[in-house]
C-alpha positions as CSV (number, residue, x, y, z in Angstrom):
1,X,9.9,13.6,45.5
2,X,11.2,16.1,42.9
3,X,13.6,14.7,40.7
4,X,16.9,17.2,39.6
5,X,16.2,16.1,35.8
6,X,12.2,16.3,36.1
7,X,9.4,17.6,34.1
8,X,9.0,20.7,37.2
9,X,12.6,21.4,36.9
10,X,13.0,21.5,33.1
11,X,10.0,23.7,33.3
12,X,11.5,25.8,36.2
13,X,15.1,25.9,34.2
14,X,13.5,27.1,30.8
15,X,11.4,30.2,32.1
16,X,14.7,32.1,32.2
17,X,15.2,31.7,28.9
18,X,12.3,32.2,27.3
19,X,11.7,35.6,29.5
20,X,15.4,36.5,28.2
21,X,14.1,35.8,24.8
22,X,10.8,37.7,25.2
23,X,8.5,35.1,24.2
24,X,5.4,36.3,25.3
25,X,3.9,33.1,24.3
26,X,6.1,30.4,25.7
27,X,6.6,32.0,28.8
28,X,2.6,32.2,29.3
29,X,3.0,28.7,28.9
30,X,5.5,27.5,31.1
31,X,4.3,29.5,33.8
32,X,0.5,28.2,33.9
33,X,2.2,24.8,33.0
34,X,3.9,25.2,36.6
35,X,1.3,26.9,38.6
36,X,-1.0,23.6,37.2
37,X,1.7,21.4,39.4
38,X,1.5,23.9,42.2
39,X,-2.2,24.0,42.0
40,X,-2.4,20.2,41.9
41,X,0.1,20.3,45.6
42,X,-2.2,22.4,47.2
43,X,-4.6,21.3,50.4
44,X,-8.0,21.7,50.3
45,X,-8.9,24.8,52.0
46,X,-12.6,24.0,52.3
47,X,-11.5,20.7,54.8
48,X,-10.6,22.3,58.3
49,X,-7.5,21.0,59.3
50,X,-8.4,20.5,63.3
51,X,-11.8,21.8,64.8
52,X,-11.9,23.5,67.2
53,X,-14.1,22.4,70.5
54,X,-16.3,25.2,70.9
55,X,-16.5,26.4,67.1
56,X,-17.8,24.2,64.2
57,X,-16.0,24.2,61.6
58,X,-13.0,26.0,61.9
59,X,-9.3,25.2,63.1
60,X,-8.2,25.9,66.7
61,X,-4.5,26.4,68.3
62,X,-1.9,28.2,66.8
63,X,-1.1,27.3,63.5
64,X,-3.5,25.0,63.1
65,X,-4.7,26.2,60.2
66,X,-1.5,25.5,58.2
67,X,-1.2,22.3,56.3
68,X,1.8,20.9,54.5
69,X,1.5,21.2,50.5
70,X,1.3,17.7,48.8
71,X,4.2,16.8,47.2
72,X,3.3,15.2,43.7
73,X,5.5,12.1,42.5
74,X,7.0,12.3,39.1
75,X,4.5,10.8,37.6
76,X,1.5,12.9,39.2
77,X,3.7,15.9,37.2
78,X,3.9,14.4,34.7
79,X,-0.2,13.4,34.4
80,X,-0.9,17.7,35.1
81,X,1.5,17.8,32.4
82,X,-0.2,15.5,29.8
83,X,-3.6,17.2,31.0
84,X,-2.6,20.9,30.3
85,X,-1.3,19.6,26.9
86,X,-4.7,17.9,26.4
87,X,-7.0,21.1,27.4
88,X,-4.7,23.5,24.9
89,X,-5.5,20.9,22.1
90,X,-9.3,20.5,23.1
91,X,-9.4,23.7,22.9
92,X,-7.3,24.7,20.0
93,X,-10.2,22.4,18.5
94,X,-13.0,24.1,18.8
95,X,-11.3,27.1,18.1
96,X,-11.0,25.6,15.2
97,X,-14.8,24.9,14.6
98,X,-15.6,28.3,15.0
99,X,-13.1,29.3,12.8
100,X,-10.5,31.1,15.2
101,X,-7.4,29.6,12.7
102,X,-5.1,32.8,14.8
103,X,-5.8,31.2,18.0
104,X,-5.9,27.6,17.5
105,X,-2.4,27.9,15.8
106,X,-1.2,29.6,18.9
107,X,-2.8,27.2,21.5
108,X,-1.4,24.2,19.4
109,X,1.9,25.9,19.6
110,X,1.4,25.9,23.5
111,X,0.4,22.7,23.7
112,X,3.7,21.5,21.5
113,X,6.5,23.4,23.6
114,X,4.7,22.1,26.8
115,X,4.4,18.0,25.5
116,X,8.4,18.7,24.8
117,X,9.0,18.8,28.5
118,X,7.7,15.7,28.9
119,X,10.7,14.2,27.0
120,X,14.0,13.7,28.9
121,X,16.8,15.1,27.5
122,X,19.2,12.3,26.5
């Protein structure tokens, strides 16, 4: 269930924006932020929906090889969320160890405008 004032849709509603402002940068980051969600919604494609009688392993009839997407709850968003801000600060980390100071400043950045959408606007 996708809430009107959720984490996907202030994601969704700030991509304009930031394309409009040419922020290389923060739209990089919205847009893996959002394909995380999308990622985390798809079916496994290595578990055959139906078998098929005569042919191990694969899916028989028409369409049977479709699945519905899973629908995260708020809260699942919101825990892809937390975990893409997590990895960009890991990671801005050991940039930080080997003495990448450019890139750890930018993956910190990331990880800042991302954590901001998981604040609802008052």
């Amino acid at each position: 269930m996708n809430e009107p004032d959720g984490v996907r849709a202030r994601l969704r509603a700030a991509l304009p924006a930031a394309l409009k402002a040419r922020d290389a940068g923060a739209v990089a980051a919205i847009r893996s932020t959002l394909a995380a969600i999308d990622n985390a919604e798809a079916v496994d494609a290595r578990a055959p929906v139906v078998e098929h009688a005569r042919i191990a392993g694969t899916a028989g009839e028409l369409g049977a090889g479709e699945a519905a997407r899973a629908t995260l709850t708020e809260r699942q968003q919101r825990e892809v969320v937390e975990r893409e801000v997590a990895e960009r600060r890991a990671a801005a980390d050991e940039y930080d160890r080997h003495g990448h100071d450019e890139q750890a400043a930018r993956l910190r950045t990331e990880a800042d405008l991302v954590a901001s959408f998981l604040v609802r606007p008052a």
